[in-house]
N, C-alpha and C positions, 0 to 999 in steps of 0.2 A: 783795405782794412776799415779805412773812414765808410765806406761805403755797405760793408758787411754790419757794423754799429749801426748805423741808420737804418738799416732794415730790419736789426731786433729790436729797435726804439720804437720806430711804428708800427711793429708788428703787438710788440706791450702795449705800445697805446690803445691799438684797435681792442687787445684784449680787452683792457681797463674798460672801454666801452661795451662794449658788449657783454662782459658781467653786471653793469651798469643797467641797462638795459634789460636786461634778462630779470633783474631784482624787482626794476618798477615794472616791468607787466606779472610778476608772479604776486607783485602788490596789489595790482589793480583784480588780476584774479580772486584774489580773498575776500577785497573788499566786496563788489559784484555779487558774490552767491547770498553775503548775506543780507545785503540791501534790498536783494527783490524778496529775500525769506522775513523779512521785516515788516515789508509791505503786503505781502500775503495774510501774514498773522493780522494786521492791521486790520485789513479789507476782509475778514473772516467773522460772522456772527459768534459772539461768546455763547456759548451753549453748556445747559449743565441739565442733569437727569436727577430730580430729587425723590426721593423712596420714603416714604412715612411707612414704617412694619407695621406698627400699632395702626394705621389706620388702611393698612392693605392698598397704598393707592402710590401710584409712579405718574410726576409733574415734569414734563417734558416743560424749560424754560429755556427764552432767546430773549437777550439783550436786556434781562429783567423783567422780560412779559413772559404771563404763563401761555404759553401757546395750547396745551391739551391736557388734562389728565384723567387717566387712565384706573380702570382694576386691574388688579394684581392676588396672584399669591403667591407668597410669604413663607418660609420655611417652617416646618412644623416645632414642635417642642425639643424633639430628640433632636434635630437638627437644624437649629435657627442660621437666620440667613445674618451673614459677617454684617456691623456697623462702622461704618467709616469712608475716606473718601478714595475713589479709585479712580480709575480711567478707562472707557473702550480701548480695549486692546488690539480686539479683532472682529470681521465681521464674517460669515458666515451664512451664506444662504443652504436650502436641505442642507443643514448638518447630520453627520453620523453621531446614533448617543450609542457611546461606548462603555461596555459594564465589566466590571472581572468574570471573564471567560464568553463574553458575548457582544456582541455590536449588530446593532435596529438600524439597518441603511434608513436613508428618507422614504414617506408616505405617512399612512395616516393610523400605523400603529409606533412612530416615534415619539419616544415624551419629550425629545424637544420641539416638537411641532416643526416649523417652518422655516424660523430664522434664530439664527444666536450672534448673540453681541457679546462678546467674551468681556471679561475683565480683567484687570491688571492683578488682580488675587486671582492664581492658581487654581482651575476649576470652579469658578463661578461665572454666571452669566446669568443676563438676562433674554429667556426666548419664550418660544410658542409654546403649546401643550398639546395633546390627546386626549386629555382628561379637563374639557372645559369647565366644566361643575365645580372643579376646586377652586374654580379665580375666588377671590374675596377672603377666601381661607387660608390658616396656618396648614398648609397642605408640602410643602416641597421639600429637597432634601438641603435648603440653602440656597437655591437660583431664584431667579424672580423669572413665575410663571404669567404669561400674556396669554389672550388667547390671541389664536393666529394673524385674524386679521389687524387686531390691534399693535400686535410686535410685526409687522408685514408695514404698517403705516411709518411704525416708529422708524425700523432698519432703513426705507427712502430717507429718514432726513439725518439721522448721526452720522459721526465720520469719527473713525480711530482719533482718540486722541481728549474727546470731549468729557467732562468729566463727569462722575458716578457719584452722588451720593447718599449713604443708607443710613438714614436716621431711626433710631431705637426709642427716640423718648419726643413726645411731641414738643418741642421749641415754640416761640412767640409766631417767629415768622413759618416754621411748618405749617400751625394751627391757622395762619393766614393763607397758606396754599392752597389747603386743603380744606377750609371752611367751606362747608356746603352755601353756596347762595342765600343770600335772607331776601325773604319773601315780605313785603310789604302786605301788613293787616288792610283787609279794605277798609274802610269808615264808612259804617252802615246809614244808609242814607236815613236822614231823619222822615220821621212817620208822619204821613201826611193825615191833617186835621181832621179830626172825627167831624162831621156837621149831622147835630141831631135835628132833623124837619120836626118842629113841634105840630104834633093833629090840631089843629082849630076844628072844634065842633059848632055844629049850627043849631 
């Protein structure tokens, strides 16, 4: 009897333990996944895509420097392109552009051109075009139109998740993004001295 007791006593014990045990490694599992997703984000350049409508132009920026920016077009009147801040949702090399009752596989009768970088608003993106003529203009139905090789540049450096934003009214710091370069006036060298040779007559 003594003997049958002791072996449910150690047998609880062992249990004790081994629940015990099973708690701290599902702890240390937790912690783990997101200590190294801490340090990812950390070690990850901050990236944001800024969109001036009014001035037609998309500011690819990393860590506060403007690294590139680009022409664009801009949603037309009947169809102006959303204001506000979103997120790459998806990225997309030859996408298919799908219409009610029709879809334009890839090539070079696609109006999304080459690549599309979806966004977190439903049916909008930014990608390529077929119709490069309209970059600079209120031309699209809502997307911000690239031409290809410029959305081909862009799609190597985003990554889902980087954020989107579409500015409608020029702000202090837009009008700083997007301010064309100033061109230093030369300062016209001064005019070198007239010297009048007086004739001496003989």
């Amino acid at each position: 009897m003594r003997r049958t007791m002791a072996k449910q006593g150690s047998r609880q014990w062992w249990m004790v333990l081994a629940v015990f045990f099973v708690a701290v490694a599902e702890s240390l599992a937790q912690e783990q996944p997101s200590a190294v997703k801490t340090e990812g984000r950390l070690g990850q350049p901050i990236r944001r895509i800024v969109i001036s409508i009014p001035d037609r132009k998309l500011a690819l920026i990393e860590n506060g420097e403007v690294l590139k920016v680009y022409p664009i077009a801009v949603g037309a009147s009947q169809s102006p392109s959303p204001r506000g801040e979103f997120r790459v949702a998806n990225r997309i090399e030859r996408p298919t552009y799908y219409a009610p009752g029709k879809a334009v596989g890839p090539g070079a009768g696609n109006p999304l051109g080459t690549r599309w970088l979806g966004l977190s608003l439903k049916g909008y993106g930014i990608h390529g075009t077929n119709e490069p003529r309209s970059i600079g203009k209120r031309a699209s139905h809502g997307c911000i139109r690239m031409r290809n090789a410029d959305v081909e540049e862009l799609f190597e450096i985003v990554r889902v998740g980087d954020a989107v934003e579409l500015h409608g009214t020029r702000t202090a710091e837009i009008a700083q993004i997007f301010a064309p370069p100033q061109i230093l006036a030369s300062t016209p060298a001064p005019a070198a001295p007239v010297i009048v040779a007086a004739a001496v007559g003989r």
